[in-house]
C-alpha positions in Angstrom: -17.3 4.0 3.9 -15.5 7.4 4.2 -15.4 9.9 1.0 -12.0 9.2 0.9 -12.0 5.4 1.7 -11.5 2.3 -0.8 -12.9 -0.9 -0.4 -9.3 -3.2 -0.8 -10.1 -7.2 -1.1 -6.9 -8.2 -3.1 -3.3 -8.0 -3.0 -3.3 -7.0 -6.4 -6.0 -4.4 -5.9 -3.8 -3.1 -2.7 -0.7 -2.6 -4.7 -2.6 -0.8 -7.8 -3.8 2.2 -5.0 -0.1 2.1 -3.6 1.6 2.6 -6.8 -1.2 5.6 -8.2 -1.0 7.1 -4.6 3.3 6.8 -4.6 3.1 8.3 -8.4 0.7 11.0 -7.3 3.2 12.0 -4.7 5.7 12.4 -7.4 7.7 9.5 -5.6 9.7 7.5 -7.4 10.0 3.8 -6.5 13.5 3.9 -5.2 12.6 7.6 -3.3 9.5 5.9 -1.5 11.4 2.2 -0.8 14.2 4.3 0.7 11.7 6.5 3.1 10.0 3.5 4.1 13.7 1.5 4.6 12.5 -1.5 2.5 13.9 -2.5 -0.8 12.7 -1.2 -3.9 12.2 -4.6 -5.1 10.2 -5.5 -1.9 8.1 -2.0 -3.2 7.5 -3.3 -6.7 6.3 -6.5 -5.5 4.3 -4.9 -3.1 2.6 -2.8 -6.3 2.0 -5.7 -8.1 -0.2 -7.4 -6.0 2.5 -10.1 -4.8 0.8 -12.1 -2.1 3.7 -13.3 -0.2 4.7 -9.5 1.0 6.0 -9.5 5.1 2.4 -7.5 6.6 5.3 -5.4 8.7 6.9 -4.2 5.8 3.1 -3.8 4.2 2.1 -1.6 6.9 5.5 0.3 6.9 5.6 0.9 2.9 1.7 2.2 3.5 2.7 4.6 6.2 5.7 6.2 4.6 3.1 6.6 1.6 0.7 8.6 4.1 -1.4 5.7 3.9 -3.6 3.8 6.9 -5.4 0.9 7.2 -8.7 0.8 9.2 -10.1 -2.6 9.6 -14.0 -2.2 10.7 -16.8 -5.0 10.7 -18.4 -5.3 7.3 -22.5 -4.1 7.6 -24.7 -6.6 8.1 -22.0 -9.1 9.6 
């Protein structure tokens, strides 16, 4: 794994990096839902953990966030 990777394997894990990584940004929710042209409430979901989030909007809310994901086989698999 990269230095500045993190191993994600729940929703709700996924959300509590989003939210640190928004707040360390100084964004505020309706600032990063409105960059990313998703609803704030769509955002806050999508911080805590809500499993039912659209993978588009995912993916979109990540990017604007100057996030990626990078799916790789595990080791050993």
């Amino acid at each position: 794994m990269e230095k500045d990777s993190l191993r994600i394997e729940t929703s709700e894990q996924l959300g509590r990096f989003a939210r640190a990584h928004r707040k360390s940004r100084g964004l505020t929710l309706e600032t990063a839902s409105g960059l990313a042209n998703v609803g704030p409430r769509f955002l806050s979901e999508l911080e805590r953990g809500k499993e039912t989030a659209e993978i588009g909007k995912v993916l979109k809310a990540l990017r604007t966030l100057g996030l990626e994901i990078v799916i790789r086989p595990r080791a050993g698999k």
